[in-house]
Backbone bond lengths (Angstrom), bond angles and torsions (degrees), N, CA, C in turn:
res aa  C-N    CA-C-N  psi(-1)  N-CA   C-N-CA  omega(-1)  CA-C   N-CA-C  phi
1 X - - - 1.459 - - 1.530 110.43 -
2 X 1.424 115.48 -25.92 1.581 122.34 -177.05 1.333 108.76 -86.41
3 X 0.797 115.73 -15.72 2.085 124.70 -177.39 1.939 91.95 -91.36
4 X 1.357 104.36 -37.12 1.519 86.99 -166.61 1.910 111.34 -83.10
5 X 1.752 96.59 -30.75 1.768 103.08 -179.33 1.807 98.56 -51.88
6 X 1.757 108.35 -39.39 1.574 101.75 -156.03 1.710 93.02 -86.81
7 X 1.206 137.47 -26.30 1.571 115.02 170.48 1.734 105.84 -53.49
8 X 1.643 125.85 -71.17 1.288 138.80 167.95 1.613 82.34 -1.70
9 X 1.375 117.59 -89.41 1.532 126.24 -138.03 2.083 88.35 -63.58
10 X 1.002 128.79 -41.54 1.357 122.68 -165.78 1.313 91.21 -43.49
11 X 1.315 101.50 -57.38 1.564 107.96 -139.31 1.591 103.73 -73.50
12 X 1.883 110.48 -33.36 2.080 81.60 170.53 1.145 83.98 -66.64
13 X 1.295 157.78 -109.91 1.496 158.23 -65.85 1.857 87.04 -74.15
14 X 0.960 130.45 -22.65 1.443 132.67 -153.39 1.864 101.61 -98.21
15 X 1.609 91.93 -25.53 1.565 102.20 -157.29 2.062 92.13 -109.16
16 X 1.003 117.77 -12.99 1.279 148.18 -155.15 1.430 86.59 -100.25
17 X 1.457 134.19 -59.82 1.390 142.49 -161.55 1.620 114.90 -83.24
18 X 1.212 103.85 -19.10 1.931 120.17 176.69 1.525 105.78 -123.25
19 X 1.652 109.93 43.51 1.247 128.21 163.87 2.003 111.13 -71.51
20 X 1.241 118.60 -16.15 1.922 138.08 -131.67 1.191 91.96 -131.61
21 X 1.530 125.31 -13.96 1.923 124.31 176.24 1.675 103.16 -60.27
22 X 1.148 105.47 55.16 1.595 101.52 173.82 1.701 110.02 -73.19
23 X 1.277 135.30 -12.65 1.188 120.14 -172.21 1.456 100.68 -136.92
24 X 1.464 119.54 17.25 1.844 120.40 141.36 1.416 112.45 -47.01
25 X 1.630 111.57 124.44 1.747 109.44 148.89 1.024 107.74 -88.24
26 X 1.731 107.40 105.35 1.362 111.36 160.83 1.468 148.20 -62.47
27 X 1.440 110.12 126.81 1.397 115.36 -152.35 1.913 118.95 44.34
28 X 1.145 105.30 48.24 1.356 116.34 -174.54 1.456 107.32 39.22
29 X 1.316 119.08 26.93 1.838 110.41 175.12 1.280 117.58 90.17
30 X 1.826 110.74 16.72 1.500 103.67 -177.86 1.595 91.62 -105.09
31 X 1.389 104.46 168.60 1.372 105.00 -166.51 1.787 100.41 -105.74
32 X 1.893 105.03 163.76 1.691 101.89 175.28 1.436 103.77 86.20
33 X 1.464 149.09 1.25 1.032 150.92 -161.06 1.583 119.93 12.37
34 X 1.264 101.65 103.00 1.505 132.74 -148.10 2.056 96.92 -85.43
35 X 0.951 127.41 103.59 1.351 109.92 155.86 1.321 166.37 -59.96
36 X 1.637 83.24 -39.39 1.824 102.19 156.59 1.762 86.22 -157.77
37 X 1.529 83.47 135.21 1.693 105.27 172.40 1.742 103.63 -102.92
38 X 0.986 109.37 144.17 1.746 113.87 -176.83 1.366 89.48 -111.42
39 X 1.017 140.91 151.58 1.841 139.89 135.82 1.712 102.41 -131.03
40 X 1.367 94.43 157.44 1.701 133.26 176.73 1.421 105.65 -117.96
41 X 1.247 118.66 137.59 1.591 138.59 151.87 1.267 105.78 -95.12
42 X 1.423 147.35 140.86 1.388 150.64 131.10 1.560 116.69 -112.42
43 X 1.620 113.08 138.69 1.165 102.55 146.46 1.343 129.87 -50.77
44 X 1.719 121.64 -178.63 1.302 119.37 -172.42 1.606 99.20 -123.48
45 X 1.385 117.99 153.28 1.298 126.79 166.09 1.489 99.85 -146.32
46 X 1.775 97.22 138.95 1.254 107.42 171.26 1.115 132.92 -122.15
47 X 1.473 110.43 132.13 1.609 91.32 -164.50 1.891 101.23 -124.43
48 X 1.090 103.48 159.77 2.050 105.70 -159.66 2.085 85.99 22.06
49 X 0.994 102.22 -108.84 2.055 100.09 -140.81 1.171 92.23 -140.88
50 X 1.360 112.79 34.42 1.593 132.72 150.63 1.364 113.92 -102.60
51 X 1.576 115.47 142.85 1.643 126.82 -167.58 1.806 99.29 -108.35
52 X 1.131 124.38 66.32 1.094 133.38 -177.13 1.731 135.82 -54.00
53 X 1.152 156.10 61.19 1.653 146.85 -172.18 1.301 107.54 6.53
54 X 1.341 120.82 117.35 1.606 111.36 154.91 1.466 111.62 -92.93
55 X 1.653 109.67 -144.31 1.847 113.66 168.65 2.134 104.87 -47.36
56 X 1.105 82.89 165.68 1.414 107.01 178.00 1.474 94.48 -89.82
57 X 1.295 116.53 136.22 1.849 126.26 157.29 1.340 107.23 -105.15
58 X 0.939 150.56 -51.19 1.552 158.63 -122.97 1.513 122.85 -158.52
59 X 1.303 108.08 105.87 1.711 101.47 179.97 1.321 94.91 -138.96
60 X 2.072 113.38 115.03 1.725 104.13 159.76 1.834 80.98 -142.30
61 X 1.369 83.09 168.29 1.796 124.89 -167.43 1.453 99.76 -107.45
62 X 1.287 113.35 151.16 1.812 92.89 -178.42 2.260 66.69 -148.84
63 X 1.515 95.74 157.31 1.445 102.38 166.29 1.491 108.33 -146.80
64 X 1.372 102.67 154.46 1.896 112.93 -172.71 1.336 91.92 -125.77
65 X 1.335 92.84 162.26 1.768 115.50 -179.27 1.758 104.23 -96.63
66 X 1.040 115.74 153.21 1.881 110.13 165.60 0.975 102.17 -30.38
67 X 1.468 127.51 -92.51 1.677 123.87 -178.49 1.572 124.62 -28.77
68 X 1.076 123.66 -20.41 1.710 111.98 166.35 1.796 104.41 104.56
69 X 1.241 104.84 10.11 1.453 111.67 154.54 1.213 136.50 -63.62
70 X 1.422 126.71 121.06 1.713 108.96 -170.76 1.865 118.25 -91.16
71 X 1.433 113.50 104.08 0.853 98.77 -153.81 1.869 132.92 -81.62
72 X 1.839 97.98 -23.52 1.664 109.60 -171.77 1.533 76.96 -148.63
73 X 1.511 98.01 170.79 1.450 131.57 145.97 1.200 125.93 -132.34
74 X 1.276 129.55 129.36 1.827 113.03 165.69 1.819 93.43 -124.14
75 X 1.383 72.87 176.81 1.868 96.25 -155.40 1.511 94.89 -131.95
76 X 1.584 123.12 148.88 1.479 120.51 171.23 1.000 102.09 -150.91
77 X 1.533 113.29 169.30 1.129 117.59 -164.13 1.588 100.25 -105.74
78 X 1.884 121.75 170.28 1.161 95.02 -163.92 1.851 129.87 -74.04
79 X 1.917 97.90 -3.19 1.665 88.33 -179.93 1.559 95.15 -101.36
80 X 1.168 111.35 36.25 2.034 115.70 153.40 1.622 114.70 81.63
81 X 1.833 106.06 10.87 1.407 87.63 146.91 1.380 145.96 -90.69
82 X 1.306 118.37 -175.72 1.313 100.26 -176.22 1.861 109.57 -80.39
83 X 1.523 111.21 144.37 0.991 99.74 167.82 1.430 130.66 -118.41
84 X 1.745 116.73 21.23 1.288 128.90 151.19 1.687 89.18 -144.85
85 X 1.454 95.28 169.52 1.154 111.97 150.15 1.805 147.30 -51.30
86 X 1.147 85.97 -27.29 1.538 96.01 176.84 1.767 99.97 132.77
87 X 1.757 111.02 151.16 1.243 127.47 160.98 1.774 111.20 -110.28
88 X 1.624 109.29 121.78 1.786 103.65 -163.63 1.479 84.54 -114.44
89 X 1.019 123.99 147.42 1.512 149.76 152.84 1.360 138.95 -92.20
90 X 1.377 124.09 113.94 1.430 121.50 -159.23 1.110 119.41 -134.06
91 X 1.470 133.90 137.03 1.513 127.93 -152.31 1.705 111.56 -146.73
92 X 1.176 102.90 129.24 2.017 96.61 170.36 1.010 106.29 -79.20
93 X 1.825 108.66 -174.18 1.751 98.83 -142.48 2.099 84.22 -95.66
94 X 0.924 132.96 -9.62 1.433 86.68 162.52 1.768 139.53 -96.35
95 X 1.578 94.68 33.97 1.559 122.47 -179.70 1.520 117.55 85.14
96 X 0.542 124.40 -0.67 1.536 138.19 152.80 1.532 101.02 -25.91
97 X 1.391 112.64 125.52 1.634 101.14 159.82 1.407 123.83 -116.73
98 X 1.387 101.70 130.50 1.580 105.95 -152.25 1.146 130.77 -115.03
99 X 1.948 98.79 -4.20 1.489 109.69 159.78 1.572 102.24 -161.57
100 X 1.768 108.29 133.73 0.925 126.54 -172.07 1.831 114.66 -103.19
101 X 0.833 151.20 107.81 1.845 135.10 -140.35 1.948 85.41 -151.84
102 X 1.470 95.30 117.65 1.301 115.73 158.92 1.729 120.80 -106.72
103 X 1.089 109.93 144.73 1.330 121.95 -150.07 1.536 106.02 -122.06
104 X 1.485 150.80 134.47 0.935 178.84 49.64 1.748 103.76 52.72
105 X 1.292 108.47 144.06 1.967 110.52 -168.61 1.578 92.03 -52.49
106 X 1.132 98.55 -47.57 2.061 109.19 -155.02 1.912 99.92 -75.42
107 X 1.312 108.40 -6.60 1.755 123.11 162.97 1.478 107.98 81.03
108 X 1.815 107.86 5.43 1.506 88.58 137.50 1.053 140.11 -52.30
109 X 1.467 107.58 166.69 1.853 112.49 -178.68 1.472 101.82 -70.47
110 X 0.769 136.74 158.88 1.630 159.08 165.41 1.527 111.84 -98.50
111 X 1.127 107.22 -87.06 1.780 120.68 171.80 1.930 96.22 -134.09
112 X 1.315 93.64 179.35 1.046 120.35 176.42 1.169 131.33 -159.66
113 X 1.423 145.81 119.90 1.460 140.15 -155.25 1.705 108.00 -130.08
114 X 1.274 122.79 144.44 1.666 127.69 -145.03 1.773 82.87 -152.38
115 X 1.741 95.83 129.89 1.413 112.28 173.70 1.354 105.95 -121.74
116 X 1.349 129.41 158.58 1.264 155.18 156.94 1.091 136.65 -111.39
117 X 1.170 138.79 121.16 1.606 127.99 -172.16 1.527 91.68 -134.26
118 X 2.020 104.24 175.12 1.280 119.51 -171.05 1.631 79.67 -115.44
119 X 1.937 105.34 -165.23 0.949 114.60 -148.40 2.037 104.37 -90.98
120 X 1.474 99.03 8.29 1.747 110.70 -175.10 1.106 94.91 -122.08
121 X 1.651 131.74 21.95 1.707 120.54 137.21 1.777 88.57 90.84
122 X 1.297 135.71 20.22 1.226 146.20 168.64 1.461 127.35 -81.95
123 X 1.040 123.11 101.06 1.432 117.21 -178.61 1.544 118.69 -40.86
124 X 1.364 112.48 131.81 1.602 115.62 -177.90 1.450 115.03 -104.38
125 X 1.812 106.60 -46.01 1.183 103.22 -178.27 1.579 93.32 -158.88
126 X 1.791 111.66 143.77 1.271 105.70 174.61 1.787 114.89 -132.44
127 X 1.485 111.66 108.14 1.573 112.57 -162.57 1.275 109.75 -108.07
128 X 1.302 110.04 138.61 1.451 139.84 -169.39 1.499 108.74 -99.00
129 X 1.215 129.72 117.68 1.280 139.54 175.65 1.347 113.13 -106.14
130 X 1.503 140.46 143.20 1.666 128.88 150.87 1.487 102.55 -132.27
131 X 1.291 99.98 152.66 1.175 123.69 164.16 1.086 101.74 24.88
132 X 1.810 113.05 129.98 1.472 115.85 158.29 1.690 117.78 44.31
133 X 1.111 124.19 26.99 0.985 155.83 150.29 1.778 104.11 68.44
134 X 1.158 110.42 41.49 1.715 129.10 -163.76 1.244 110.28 -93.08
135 X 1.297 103.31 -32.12 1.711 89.42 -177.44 2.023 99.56 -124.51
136 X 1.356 113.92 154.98 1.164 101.78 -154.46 1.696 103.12 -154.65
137 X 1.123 107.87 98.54 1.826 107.87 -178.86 1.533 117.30 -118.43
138 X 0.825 116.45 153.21 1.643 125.86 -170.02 1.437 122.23 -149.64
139 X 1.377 129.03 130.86 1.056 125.85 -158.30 1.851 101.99 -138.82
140 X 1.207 105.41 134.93 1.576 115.60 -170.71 1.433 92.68 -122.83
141 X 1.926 103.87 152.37 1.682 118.90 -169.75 1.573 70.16 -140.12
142 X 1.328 91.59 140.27 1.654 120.23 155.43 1.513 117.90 -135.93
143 X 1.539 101.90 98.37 1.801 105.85 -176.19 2.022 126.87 -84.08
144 X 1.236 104.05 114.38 1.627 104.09 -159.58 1.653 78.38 -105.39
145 X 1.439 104.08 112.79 1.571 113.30 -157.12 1.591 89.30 -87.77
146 X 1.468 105.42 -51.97 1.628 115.70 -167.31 1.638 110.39 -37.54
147 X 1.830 110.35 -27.13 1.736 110.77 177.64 1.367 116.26 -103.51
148 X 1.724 98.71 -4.07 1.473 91.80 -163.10 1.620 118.97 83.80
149 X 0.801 112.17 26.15 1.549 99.83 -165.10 1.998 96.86 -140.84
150 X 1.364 111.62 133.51 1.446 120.58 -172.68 1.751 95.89 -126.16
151 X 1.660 102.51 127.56 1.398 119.22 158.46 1.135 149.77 -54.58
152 X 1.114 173.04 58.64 1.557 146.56 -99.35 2.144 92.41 -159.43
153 X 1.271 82.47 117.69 1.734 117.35 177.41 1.167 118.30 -112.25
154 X 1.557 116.10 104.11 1.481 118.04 158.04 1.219 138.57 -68.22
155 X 1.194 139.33 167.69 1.430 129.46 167.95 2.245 108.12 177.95
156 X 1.622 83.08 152.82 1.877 89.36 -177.08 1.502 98.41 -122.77
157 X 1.606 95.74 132.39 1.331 104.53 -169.09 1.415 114.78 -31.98
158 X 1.423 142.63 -13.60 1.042 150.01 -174.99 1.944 117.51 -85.89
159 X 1.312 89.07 -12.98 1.811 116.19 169.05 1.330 109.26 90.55
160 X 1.680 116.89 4.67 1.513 126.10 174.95 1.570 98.02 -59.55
161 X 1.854 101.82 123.11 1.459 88.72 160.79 1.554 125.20 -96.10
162 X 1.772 90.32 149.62 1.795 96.76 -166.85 1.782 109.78 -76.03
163 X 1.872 114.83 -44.42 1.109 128.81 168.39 1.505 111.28 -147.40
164 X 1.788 104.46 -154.20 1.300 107.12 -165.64 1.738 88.19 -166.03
165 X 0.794 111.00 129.82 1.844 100.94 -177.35 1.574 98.68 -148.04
166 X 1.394 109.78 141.94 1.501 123.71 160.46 1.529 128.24 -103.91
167 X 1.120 157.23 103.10 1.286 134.45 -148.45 1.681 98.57 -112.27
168 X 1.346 139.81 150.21 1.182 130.50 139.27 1.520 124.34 -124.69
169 X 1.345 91.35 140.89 1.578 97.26 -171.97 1.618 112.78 -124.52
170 X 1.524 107.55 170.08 1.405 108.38 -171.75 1.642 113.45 -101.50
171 X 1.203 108.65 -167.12 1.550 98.50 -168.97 1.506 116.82 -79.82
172 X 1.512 108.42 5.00 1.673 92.50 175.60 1.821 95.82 -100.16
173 X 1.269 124.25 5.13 1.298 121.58 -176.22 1.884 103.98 113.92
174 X 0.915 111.90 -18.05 1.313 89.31 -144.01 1.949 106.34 -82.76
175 X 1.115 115.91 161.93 1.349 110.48 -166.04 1.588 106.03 -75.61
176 X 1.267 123.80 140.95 1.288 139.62 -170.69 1.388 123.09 -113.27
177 X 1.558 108.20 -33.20 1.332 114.61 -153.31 1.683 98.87 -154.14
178 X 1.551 133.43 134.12 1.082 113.66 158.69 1.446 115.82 -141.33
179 X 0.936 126.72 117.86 1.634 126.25 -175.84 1.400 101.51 -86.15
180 X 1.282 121.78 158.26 1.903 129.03 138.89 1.644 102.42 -141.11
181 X 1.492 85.59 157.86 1.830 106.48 -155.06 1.586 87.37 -130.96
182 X 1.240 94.39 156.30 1.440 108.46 178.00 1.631 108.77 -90.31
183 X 1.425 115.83 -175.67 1.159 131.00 175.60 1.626 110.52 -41.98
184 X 1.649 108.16 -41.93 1.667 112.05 -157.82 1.685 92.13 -83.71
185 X 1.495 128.62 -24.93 1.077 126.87 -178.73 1.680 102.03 108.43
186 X 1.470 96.59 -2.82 2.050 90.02 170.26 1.471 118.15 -93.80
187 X 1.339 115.01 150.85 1.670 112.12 -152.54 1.784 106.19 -61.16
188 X 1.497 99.43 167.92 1.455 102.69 -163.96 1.702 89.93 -111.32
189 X 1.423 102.65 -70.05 1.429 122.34 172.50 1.474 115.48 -133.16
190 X 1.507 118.05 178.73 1.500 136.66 170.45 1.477 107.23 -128.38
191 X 1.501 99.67 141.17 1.463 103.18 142.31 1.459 119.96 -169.74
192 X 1.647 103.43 147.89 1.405 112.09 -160.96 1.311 100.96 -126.27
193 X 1.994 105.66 146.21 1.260 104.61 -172.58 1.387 107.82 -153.48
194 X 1.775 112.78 163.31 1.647 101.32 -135.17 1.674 74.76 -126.15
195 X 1.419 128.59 176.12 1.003 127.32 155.54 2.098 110.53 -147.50
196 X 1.549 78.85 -169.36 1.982 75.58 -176.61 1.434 106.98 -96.92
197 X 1.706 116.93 -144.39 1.156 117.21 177.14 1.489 122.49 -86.56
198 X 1.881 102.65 -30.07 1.622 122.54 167.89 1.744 112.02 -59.49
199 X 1.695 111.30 -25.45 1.468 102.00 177.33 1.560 89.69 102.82
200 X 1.380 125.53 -0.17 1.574 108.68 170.15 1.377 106.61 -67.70
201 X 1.463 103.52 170.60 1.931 125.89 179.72 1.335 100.21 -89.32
202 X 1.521 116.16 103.44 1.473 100.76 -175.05 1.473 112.48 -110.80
203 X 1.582 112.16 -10.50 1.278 119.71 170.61 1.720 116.88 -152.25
204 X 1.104 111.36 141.29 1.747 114.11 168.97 1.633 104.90 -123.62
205 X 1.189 120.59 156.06 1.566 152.19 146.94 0.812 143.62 -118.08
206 X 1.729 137.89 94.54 1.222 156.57 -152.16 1.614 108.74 -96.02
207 X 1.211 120.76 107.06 1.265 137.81 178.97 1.540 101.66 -83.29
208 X 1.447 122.26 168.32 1.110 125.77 152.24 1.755 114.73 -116.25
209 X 1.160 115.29 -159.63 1.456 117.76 -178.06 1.540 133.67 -31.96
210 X 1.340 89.55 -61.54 1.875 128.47 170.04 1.864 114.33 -56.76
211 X 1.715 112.76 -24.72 1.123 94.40 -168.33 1.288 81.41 97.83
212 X 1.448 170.94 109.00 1.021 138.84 104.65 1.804 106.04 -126.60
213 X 0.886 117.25 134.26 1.343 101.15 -168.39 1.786 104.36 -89.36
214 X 1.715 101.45 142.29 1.248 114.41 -166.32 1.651 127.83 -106.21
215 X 1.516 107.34 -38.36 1.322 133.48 160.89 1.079 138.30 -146.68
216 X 1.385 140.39 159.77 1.697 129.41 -139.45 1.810 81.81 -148.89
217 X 1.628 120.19 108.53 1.355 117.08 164.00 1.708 98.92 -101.83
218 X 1.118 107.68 162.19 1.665 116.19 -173.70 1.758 97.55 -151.04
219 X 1.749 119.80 157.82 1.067 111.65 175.75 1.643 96.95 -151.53
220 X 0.926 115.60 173.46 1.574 127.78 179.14 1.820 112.31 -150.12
221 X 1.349 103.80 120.40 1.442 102.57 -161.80 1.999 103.21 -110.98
222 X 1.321 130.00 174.38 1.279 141.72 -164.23 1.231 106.48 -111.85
223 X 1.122 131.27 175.13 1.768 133.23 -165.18 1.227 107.21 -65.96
224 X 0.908 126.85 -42.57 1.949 144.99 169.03 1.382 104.94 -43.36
225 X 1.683 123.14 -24.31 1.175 115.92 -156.18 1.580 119.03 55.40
226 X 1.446 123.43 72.56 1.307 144.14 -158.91 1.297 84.75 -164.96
227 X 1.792 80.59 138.13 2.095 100.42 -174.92 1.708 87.13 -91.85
228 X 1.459 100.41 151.41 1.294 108.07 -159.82 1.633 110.84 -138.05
229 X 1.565 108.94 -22.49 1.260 125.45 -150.99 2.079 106.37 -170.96
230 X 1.210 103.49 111.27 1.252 108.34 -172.96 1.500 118.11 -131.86
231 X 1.617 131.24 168.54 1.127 111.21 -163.36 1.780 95.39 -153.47
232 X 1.290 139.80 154.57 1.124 125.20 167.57 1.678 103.29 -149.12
233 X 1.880 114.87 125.50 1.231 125.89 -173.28 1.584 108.89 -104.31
234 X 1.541 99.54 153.41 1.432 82.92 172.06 1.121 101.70 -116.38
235 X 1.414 135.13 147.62 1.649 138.91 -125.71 2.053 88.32 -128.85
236 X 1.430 123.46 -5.64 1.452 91.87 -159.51 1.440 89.37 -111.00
237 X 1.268 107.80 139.53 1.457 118.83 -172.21 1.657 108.06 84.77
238 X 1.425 103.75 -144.04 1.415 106.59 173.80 1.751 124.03 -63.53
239 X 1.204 119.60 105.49 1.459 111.39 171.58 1.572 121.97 -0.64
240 X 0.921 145.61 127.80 1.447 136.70 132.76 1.260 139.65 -166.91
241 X 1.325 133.99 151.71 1.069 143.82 -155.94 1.806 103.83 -74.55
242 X 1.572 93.35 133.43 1.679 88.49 -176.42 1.545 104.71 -141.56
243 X 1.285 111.10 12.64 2.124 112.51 178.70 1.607 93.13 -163.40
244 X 1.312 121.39 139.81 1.362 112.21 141.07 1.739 92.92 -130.55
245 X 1.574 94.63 176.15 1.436 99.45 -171.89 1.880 94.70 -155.17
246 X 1.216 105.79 153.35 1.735 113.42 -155.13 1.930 109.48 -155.18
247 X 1.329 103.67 116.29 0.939 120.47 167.53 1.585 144.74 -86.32
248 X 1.465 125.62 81.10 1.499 120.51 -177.46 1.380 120.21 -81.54
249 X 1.485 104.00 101.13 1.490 105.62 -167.42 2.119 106.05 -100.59
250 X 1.321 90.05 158.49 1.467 104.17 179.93 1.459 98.19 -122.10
251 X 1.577 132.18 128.52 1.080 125.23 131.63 1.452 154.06 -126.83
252 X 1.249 156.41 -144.07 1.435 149.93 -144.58 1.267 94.78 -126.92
253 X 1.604 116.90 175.55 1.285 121.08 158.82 1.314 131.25 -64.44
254 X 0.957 97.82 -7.76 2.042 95.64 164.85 0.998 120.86 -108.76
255 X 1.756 119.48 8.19 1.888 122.77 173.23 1.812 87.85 77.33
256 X 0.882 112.66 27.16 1.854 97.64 154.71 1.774 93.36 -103.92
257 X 1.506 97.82 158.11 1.190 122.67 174.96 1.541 110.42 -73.91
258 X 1.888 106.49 129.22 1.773 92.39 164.10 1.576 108.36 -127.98
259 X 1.542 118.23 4.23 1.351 104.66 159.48 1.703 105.57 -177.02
260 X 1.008 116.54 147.35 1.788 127.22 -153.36 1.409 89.46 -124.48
261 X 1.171 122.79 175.14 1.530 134.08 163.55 1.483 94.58 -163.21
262 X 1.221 106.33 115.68 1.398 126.40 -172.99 1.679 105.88 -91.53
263 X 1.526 96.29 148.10 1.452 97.55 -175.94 1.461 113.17 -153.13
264 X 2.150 122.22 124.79 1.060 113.16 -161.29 1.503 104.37 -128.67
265 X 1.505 115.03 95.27 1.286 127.69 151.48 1.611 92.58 110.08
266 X 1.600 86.53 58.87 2.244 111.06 -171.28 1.951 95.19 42.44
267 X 1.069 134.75 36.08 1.574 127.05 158.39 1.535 111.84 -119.07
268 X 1.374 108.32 96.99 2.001 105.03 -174.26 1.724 97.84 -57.38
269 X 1.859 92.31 140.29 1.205 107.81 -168.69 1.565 86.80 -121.45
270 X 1.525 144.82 -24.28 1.727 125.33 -152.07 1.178 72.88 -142.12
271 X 1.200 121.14 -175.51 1.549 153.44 123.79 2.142 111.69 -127.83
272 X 0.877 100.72 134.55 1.388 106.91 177.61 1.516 110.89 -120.99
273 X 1.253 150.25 151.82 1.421 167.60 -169.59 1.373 103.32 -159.07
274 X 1.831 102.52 141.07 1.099 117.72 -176.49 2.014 101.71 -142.14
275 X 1.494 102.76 128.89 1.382 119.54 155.39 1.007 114.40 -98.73
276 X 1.758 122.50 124.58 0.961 151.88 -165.69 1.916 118.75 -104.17
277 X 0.666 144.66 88.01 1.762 144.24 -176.02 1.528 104.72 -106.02
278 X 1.649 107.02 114.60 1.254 118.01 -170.44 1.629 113.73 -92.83
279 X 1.262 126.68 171.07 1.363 132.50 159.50 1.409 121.53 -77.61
280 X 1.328 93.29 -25.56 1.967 78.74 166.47 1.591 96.25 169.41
């Protein structure tokens, strides 16, 4: 009875202590608090006016904690070995995730990526490590709140810069505007992007150097807020349509997704399936 009162007490003190995860996405936004999500990729085969599974491409496992933390991923190959080591996820206590560490079969490190934030849950700096600590990138945000507008500076430990980005956003946050500039500080590209009333991405425009606008992506999403239906124009000269791409989704009783069959230019190209194992 004394082993079981003192687990009880671990576990609030544990659940008690990740009271402050104010800026965790929980369970990455799936609903029912999901524990481990499985998904499948397959090619497609069709046979008469049936959308049939072919080979398997893609098999990873992803798992969450009660709290809605994402904690690993593994990946396999399709006759079920592993084909990394694993992706682990790591977070301070007000959910912040602050180190991301991919792992190698033999469980060396692979890379490793390191975040920073200030005291309004803002990214400060986000650094990229590989292997044996050889290659080395780092990236700094400077947010000038009063315009809305956040900085973002690349660089390799060697002081080569990688980019240069300006972002502007509107007053619910969301990104509006994004430039990158080259080394000399003259523009590289643009792009601007529109959304709905839910805050989905319902359109982007990719400029090039000049200002000139180059391509027009658009999307249309389902009650779930799930992209469903997409479109991509090419903007120079006469308007026109040159990709669409289309999503037939199936889902569960809690509006999580358990299998899509993707489709590009009305010809299904994937099918994906997902097993779902809940917390309760």
């Amino acid at each position: 009875m004394k082993i079981r009162i003192l687990i009880l007490l671990i576990f609030y003190f544990v659940l008690s202590s990740c009271t402050n995860l104010k800026y965790i996405n929980k369970f990455d936004g799936h609903n029912g608090k999901p524990k481990i999500i499985e998904s499948k990729s397959y090619s497609v085969v069709k046979k008469n006016d049936s959308i049939l599974k072919g080979e398997q491409m893609l098999h990873h496992i992803d798992y969450y904690d009660i709290i809605g933390r994402h904690l690993k991923i593994f990946s396999f190959r399709p006759n079920g070995t592993k084909s990394m080591g694993g992706l682990y996820y790591e977070y301070d206590r007000f959910g912040h995730l602050s180190q991301v560490t991919f792992y190698n079969k033999d469980s060396t490190v692979n890379s490793q990526t390191n975040f920073i934030y200030n005291k309004k849950g803002q990214k400060l700096s986000e650094e990229h490590i590989r292997e044996n600590n050889e290659q080395k990138s780092i990236y700094f945000s400077e947010y000038l709140e009063k315009r809305n507008i956040t900085k973002v500076f690349g660089k390799k430990s060697d002081g080569t810069i990688i980019e240069k980005i300006l972002m502007q956003h509107n007053k619910k946050g969301e990104e509006i505007e994004k430039l990158s500039f080259n080394e000399n500080n003259t523009l590289k590209s643009k792009i601007t992007f529109r959304y709905d009333n839910k805050g989905n991405l319902i359109e982007q425009i990719w400029y090039n150097s000049e200002g000139v606008p180059l391509n027009k992506y658009t999307k249309t999403y389902d009650k779930n807020n799930n992209y469903i239906y997409g479109e991509k124009y090419r903007l120079i000269g006469k308007d026109s349509l040159i990709n669409t791409t289309k999503r037939q989704i199936e889902y569960d009783k809690k509006g999580n997704v358990l299998k899509y069959i993707f489709f590009e230019n009305d010809k299904p190209t994937l099918i994906e399936e997902y097993k779902i194992i809940y917390w309760n």
